[in-house]
N, C-alpha and C positions, 0 to 999 in steps of 0.2 A: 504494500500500500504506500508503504514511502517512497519507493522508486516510483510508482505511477504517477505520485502528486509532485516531483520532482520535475521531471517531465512537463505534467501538464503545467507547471510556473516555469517551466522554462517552454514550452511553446505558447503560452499567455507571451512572456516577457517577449518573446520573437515578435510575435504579432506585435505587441503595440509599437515594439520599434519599429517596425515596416511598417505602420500605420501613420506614426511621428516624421517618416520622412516620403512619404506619398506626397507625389504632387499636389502643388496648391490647387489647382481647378480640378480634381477629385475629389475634394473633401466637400462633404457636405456639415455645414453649423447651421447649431441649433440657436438660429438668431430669429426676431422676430423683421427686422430689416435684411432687404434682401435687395440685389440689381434686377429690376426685371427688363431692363431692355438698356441698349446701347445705340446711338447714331455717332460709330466710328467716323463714316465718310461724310463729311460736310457736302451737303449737293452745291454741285455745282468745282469751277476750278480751287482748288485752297489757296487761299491767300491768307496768310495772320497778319494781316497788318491791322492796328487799331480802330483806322476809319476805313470805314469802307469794307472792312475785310470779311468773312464769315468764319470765325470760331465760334460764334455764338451760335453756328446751324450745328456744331458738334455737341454733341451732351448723353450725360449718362441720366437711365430713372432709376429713381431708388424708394423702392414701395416699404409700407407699413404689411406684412401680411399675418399681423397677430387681430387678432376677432375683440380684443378688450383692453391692450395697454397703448397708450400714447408713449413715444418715441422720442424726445431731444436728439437731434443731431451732433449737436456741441460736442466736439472732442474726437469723433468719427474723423477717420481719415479715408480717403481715394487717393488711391496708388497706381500708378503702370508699371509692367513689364521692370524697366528700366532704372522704376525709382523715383517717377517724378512724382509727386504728391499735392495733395489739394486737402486742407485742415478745415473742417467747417468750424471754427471761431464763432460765430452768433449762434444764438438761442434758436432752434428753426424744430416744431414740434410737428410731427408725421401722428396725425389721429389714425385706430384701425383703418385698413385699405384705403389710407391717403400715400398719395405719393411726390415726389421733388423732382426737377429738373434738372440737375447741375451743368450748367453748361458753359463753354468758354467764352471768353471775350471779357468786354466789360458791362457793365448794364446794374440798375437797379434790384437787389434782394425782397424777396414778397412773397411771406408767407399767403397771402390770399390769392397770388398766383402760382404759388407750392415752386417758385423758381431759385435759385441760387447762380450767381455766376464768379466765376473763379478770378477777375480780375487779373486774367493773365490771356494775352493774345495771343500764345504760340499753343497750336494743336497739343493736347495731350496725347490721344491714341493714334497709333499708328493704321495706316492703310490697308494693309496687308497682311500683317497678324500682329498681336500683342493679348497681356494676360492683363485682366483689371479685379483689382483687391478692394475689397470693403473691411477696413477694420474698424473695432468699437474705441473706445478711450482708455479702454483696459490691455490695450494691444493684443485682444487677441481675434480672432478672423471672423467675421458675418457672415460673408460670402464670398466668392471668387469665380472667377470665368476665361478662361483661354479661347481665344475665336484665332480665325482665319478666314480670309476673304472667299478663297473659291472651298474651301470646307465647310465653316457654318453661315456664312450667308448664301442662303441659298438663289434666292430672283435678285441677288445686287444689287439691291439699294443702299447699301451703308448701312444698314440697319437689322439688329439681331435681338430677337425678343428671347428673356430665359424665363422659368416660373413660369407662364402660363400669363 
């Protein structure tokens, strides 16, 4: 019986270390915020330039899909690939099944148009593939998502819905 239970905390212990270094867009959390949708590819040519430009057509949603707890964003980070990061700094509350915009460029914040804008001109996500992280304030992960252009966009619009 010792040997058995030996064993079986040593193949527990295996699994959770392969569980520990499983890819990010694998893992499914048990968060109540979640990404449900991405517009990687700004329609139209990209241009970041501040006037004029369209980062602002770029944006990620990021829903409430808990049935009873309201949501602060404050502290949450958005991540790429890469590293670059987006800190939501204000107070911005996601009631059940409401959801936020985050999007590039510059522009007015409104909770009563559930919008956020990142106050940065230059494209976050890449075109062609990149992976995008939602962490909480506790740093640890909400959600996450690896895309690719000709893999999970499937009619090409720049646009990838996840969650339903």
């Amino acid at each position: 019986m010792r040997i058995r239970l030996g064993v079986t905390t040593a193949v527990a212990a295996g699994t959770l270390a392969a569980l520990s270094t499983a890819p990010a867009q694998a893992a499914e959390y048990s968060s109540a915020l979640k990404i449900r949708g991405i517009q990687y590819d700004a329609p139209g040519r990209d241009s970041n330039r501040c006037d004029g430009g369209n980062t602002d057509e770029e944006y990620l949603t990021i829903e409430n899909y808990s049935r009873t707890a309201t949501v602060n964003l404050k502290g949450y980070v958005v991540k790429d690939k890469a590293g670059n990061r987006f800190r939501f700094t204000a107070d911005h509350y996601l009631q059940p099944g409401d959801s936020v915009k985050l999007r590039g460029g510059n522009g007015t914040d409104s909770d009563a148009r559930n919008v956020v804008y990142r106050d940065n001109c230059n494209f976050l996500w890449n075109n062609d593939k990149d992976s995008i992280y939602l962490i909480k304030p506790s740093g640890a992960g909400a959600d996450s998502h690896a895309y690719t252009k000709s893999g999970s966009d499937r009619d090409g619009n720049g646009y990838i819905t996840y969650h339903g």
